[in-house]
PyMOL Python script that loads the backbone (N, CA, C, O; Angstrom):
from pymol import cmd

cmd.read_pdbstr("""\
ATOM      1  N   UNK A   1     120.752  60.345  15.226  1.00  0.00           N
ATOM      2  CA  UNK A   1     120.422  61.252  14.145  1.00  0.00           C
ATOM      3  C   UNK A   1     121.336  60.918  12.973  1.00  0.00           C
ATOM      4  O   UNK A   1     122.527  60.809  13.265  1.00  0.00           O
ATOM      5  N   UNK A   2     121.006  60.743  11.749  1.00  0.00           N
ATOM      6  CA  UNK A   2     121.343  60.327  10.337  1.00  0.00           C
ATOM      7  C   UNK A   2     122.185  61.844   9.973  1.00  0.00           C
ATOM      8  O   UNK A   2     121.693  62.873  10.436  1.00  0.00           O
ATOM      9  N   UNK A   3     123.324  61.923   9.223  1.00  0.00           N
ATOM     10  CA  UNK A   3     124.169  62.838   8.788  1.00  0.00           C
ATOM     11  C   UNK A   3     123.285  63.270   7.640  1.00  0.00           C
ATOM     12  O   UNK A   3     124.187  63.958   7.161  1.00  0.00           O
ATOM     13  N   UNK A   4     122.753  63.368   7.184  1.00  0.00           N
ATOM     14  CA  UNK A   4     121.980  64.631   6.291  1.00  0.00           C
ATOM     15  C   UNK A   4     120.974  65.111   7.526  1.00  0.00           C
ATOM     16  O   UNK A   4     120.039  65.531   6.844  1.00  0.00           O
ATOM     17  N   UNK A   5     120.664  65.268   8.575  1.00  0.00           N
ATOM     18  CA  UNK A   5     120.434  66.420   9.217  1.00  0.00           C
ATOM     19  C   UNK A   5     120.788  67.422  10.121  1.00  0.00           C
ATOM     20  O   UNK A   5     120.280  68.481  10.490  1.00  0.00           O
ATOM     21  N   UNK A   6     121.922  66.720  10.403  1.00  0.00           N
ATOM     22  CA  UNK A   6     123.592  67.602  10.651  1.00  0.00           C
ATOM     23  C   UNK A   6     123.807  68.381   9.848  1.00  0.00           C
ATOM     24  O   UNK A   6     123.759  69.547  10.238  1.00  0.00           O
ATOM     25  N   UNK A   7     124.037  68.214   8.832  1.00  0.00           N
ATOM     26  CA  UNK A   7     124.350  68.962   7.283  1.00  0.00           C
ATOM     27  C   UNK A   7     123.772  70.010   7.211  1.00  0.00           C
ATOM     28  O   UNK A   7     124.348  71.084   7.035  1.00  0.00           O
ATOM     29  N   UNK A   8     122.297  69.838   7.359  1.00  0.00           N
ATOM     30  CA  UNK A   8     121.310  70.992   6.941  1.00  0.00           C
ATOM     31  C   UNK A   8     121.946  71.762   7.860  1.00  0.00           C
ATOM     32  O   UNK A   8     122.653  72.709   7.515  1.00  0.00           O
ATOM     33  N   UNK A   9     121.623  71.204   9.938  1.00  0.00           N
ATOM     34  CA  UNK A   9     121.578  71.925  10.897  1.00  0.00           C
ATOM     35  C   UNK A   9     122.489  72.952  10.861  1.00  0.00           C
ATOM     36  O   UNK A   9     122.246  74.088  11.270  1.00  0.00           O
ATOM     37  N   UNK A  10     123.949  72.445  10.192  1.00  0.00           N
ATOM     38  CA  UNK A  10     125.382  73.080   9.825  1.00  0.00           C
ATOM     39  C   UNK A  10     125.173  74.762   9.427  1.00  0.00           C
ATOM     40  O   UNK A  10     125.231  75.891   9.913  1.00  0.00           O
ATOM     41  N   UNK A  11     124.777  73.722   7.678  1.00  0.00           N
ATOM     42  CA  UNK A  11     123.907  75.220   6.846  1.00  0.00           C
ATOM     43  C   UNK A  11     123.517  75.801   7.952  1.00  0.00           C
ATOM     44  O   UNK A  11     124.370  76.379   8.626  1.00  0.00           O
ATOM     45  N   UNK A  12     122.157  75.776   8.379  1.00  0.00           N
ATOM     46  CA  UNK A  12     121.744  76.839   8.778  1.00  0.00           C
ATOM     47  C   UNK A  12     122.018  77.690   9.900  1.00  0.00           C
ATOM     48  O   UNK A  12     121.405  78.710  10.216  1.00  0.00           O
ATOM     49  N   UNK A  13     123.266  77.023  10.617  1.00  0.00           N
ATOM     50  CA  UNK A  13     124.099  77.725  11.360  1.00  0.00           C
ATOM     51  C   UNK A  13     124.987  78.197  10.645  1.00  0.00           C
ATOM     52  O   UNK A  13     124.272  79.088  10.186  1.00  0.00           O
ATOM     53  N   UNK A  14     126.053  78.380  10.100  1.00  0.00           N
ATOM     54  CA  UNK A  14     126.649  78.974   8.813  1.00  0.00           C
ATOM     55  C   UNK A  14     125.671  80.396   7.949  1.00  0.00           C
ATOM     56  O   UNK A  14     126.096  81.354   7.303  1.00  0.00           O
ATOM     57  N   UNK A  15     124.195  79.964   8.317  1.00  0.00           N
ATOM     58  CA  UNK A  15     123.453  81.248   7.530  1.00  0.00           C
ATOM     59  C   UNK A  15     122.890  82.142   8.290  1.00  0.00           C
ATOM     60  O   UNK A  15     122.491  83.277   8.027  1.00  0.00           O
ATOM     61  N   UNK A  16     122.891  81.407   9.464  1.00  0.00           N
ATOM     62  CA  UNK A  16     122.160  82.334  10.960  1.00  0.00           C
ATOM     63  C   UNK A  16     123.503  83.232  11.468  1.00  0.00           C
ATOM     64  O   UNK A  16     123.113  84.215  12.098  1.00  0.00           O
ATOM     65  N   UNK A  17     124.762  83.174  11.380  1.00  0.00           N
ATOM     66  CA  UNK A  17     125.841  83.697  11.371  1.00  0.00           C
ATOM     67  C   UNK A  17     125.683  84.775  10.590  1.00  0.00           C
ATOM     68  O   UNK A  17     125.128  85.814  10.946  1.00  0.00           O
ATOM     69  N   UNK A  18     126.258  84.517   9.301  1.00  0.00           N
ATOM     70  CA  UNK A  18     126.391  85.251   8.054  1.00  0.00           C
ATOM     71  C   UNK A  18     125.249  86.504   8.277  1.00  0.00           C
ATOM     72  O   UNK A  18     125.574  87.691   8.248  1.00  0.00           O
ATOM     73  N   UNK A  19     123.763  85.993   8.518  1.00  0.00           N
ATOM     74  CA  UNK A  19     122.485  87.406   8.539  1.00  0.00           C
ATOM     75  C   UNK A  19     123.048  88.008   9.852  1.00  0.00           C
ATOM     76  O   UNK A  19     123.135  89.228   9.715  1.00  0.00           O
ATOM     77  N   UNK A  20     123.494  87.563  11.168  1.00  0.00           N
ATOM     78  CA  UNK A  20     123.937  88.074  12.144  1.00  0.00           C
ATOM     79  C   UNK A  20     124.529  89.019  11.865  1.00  0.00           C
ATOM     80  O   UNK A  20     124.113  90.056  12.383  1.00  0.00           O
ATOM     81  N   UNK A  21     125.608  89.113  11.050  1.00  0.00           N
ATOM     82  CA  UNK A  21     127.008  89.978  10.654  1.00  0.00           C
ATOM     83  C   UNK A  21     126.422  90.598  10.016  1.00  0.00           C
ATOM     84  O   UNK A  21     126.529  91.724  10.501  1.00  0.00           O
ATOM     85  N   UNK A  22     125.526  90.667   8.776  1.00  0.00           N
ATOM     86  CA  UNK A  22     124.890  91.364   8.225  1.00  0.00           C
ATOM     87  C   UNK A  22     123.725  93.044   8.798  1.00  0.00           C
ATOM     88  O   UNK A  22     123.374  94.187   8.506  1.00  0.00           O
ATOM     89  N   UNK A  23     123.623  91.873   9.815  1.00  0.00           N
ATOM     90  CA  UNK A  23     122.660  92.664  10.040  1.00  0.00           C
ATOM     91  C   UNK A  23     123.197  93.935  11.352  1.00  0.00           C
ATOM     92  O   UNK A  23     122.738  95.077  11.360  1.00  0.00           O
ATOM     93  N   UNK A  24     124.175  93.452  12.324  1.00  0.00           N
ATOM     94  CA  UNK A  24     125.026  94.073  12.698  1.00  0.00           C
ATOM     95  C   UNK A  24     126.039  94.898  12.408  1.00  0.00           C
ATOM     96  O   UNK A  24     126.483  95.762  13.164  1.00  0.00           O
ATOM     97  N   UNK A  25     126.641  94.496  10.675  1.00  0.00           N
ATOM     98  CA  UNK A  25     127.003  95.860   9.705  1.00  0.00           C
ATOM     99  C   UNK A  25     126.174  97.343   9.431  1.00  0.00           C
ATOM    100  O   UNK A  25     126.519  98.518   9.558  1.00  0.00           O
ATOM    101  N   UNK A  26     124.596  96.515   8.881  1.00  0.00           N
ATOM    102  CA  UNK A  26     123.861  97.556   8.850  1.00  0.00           C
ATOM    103  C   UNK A  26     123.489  98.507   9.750  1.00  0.00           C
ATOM    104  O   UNK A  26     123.273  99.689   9.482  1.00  0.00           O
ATOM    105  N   UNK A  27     123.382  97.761  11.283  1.00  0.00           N
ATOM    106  CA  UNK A  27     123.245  98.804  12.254  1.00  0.00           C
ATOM    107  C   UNK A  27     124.388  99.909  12.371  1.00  0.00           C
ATOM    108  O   UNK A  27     124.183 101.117  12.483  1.00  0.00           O
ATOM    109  N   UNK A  28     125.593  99.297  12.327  1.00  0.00           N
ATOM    110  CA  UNK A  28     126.907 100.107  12.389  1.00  0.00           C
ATOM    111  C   UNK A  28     126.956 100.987  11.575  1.00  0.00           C
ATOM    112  O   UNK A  28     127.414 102.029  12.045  1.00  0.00           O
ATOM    113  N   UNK A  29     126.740 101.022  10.766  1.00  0.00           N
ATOM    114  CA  UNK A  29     126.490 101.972   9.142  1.00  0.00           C
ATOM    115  C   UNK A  29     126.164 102.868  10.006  1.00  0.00           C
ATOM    116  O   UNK A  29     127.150 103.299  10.603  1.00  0.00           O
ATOM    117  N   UNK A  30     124.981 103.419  10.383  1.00  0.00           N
ATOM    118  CA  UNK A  30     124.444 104.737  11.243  1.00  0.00           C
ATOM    119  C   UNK A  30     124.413 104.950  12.424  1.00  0.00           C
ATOM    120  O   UNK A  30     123.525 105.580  12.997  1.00  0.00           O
ATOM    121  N   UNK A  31     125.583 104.344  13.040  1.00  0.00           N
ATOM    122  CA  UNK A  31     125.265 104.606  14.470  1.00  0.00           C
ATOM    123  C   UNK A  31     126.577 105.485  15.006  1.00  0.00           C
ATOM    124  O   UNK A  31     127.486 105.813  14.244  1.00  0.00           O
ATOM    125  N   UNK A  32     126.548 105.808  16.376  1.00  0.00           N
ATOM    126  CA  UNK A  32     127.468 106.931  16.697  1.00  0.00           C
ATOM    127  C   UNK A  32     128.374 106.707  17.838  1.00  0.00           C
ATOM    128  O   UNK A  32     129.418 107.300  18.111  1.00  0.00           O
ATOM    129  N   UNK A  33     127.378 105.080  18.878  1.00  0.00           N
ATOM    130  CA  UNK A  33     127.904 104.377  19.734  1.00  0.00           C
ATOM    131  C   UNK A  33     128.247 103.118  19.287  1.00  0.00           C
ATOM    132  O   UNK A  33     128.237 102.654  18.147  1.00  0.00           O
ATOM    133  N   UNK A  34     128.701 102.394  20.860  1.00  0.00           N
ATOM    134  CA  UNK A  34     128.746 100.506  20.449  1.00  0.00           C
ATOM    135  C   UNK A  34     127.061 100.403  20.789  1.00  0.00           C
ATOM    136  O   UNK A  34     126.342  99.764  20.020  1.00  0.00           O
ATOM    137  N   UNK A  35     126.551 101.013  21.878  1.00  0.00           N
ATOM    138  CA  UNK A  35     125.171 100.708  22.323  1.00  0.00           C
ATOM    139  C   UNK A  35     124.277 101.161  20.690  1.00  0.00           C
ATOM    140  O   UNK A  35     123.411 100.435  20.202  1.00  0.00           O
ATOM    141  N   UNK A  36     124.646 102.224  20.190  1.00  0.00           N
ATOM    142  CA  UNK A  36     124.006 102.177  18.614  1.00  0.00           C
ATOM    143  C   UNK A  36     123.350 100.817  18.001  1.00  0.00           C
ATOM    144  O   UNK A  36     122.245 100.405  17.646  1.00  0.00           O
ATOM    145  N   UNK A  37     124.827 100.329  18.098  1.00  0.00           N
ATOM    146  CA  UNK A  37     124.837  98.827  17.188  1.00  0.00           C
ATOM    147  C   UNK A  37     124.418  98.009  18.384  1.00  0.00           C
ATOM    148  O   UNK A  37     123.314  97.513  18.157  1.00  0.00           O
ATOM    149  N   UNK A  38     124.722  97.795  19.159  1.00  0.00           N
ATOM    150  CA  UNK A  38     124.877  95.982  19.971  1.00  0.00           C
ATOM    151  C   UNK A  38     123.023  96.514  20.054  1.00  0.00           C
ATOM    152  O   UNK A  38     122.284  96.037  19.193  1.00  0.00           O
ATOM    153  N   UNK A  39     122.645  97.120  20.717  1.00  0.00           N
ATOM    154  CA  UNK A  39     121.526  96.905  21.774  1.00  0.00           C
ATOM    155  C   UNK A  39     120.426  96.524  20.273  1.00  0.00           C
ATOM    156  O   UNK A  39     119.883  95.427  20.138  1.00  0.00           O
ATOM    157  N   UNK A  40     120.313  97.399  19.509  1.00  0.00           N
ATOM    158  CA  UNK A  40     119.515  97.142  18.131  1.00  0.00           C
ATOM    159  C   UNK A  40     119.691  95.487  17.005  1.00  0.00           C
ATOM    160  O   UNK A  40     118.870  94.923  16.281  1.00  0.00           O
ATOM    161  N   UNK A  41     120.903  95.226  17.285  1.00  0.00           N
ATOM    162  CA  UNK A  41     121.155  94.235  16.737  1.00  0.00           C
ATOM    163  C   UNK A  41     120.749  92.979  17.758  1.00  0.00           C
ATOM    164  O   UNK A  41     120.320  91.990  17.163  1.00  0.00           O
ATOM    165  N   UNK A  42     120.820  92.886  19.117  1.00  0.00           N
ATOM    166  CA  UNK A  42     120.443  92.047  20.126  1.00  0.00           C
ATOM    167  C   UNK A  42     118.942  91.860  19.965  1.00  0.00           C
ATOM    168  O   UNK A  42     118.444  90.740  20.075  1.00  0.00           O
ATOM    169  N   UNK A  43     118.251  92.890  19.718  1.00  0.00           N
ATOM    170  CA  UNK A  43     117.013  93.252  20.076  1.00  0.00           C
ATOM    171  C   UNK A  43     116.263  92.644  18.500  1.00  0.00           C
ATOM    172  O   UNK A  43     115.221  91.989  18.483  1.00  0.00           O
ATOM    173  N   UNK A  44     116.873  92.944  17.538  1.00  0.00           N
ATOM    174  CA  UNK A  44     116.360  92.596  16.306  1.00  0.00           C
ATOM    175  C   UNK A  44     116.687  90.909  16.243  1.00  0.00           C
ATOM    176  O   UNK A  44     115.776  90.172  15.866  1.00  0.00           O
ATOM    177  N   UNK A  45     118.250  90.219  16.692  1.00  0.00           N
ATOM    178  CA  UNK A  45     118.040  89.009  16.276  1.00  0.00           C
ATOM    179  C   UNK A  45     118.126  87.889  17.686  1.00  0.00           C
ATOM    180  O   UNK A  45     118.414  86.706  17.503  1.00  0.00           O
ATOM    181  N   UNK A  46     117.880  88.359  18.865  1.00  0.00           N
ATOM    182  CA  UNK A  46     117.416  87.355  19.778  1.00  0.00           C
ATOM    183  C   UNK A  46     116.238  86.277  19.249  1.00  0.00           C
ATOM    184  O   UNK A  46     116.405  85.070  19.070  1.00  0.00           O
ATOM    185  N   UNK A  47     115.298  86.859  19.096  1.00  0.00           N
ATOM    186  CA  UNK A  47     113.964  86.281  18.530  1.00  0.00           C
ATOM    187  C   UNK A  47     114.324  85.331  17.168  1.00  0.00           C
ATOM    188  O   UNK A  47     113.582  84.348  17.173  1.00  0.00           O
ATOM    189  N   UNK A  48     115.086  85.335  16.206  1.00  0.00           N
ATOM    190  CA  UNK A  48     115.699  84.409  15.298  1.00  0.00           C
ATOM    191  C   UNK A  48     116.620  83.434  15.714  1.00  0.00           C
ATOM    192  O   UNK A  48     116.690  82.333  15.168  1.00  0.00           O
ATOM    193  N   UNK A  49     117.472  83.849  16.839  1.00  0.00           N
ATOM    194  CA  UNK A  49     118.582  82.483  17.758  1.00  0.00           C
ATOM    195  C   UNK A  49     117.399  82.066  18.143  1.00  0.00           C
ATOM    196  O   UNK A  49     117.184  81.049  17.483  1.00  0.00           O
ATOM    197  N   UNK A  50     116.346  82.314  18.967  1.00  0.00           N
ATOM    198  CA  UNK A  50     115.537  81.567  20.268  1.00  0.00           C
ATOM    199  C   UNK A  50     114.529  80.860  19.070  1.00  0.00           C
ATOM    200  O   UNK A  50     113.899  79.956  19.619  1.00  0.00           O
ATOM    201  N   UNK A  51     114.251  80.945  17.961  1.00  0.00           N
ATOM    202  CA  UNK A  51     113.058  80.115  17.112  1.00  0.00           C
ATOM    203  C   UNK A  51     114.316  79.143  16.619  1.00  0.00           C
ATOM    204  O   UNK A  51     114.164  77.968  16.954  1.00  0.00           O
ATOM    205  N   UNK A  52     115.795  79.501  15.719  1.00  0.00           N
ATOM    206  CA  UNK A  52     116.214  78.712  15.429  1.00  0.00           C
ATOM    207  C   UNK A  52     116.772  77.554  16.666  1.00  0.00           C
ATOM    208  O   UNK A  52     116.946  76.363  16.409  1.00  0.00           O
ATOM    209  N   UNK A  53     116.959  78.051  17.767  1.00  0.00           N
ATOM    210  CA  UNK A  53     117.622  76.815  19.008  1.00  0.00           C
ATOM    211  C   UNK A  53     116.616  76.133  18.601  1.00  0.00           C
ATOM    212  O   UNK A  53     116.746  75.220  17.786  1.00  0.00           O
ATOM    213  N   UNK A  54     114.883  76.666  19.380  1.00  0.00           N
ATOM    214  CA  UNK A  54     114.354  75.882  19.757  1.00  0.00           C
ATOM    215  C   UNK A  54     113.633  74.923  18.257  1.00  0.00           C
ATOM    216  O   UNK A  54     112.892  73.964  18.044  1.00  0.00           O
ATOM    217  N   UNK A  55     114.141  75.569  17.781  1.00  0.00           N
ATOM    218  CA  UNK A  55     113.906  74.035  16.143  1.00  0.00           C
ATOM    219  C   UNK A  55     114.500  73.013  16.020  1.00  0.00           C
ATOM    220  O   UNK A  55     113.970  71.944  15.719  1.00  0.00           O
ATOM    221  N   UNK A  56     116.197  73.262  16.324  1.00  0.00           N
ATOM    222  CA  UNK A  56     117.044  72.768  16.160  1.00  0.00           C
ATOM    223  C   UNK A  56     117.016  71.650  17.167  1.00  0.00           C
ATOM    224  O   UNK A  56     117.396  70.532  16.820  1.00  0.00           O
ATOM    225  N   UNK A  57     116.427  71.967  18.865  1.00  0.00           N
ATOM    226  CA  UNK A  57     115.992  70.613  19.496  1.00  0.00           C
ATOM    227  C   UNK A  57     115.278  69.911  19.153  1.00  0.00           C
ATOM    228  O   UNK A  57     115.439  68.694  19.243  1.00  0.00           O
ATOM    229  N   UNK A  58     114.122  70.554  18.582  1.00  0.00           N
ATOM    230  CA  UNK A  58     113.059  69.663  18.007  1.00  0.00           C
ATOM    231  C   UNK A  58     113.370  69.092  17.209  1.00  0.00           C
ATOM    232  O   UNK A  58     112.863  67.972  17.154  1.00  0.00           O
ATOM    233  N   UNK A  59     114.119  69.378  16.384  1.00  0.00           N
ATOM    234  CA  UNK A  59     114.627  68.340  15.514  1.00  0.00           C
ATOM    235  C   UNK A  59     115.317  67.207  16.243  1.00  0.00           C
ATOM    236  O   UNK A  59     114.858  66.175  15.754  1.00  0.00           O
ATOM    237  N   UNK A  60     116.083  66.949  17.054  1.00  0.00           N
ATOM    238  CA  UNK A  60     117.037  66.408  17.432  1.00  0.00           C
ATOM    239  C   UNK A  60     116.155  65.459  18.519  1.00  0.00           C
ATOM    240  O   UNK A  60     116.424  64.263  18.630  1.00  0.00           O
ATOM    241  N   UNK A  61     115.233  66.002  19.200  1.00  0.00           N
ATOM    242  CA  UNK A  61     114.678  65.186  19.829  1.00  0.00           C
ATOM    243  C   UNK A  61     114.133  64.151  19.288  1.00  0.00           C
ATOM    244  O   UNK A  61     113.468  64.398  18.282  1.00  0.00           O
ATOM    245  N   UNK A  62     114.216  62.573  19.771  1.00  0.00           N
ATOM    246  CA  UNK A  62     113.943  61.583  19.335  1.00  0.00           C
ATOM    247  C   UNK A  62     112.810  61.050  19.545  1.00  0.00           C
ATOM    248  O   UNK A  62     112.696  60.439  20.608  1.00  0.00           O
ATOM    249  N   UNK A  63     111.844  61.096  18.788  1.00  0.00           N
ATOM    250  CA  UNK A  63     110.141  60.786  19.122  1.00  0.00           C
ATOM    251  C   UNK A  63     109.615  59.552  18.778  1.00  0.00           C
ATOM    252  O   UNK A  63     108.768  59.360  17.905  1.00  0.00           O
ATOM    253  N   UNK A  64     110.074  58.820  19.399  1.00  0.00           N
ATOM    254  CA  UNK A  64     109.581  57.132  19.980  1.00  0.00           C
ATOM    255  C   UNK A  64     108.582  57.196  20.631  1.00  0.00           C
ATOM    256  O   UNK A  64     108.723  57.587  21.789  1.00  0.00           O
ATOM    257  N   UNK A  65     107.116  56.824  20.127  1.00  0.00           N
ATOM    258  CA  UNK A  65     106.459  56.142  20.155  1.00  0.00           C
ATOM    259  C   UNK A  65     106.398  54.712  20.792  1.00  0.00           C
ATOM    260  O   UNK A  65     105.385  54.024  20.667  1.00  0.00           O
TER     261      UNK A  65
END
""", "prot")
cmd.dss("prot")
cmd.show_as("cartoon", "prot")
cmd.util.cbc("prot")
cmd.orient("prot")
């Protein structure tokens, strides 16, 4: 794999972080437990880790023909 798609992959680990925290602030904002926050925040960004992994192989996988 060529280093400009490391780079990107980087970014968008660096941005899949950053909305993580984000979005786990916002839950915290109104909640009253840890289960408040964790279980809502798990539940909202599992489905964004599991599309970004499985991109991130696809990318990486080497398709020789």
């Amino acid at each position: 794999m060529s280093r400009k798609p490391r780079v990107w992959m980087g970014i968008g680990l660096v941005v899949l972080v950053y909305t993580t925290a984000l979005v786990f602030l916002a839950f915290d904002r109104n909640s009253n437990s840890a289960s408040d926050t964790i279980r809502p925040t798990v539940i909202t960004m599992a489905p964004v880790w599991g599309l970004a992994l499985a991109l991130a192989m696809a990318a990486r996988s080497d398709r020789r023909s």
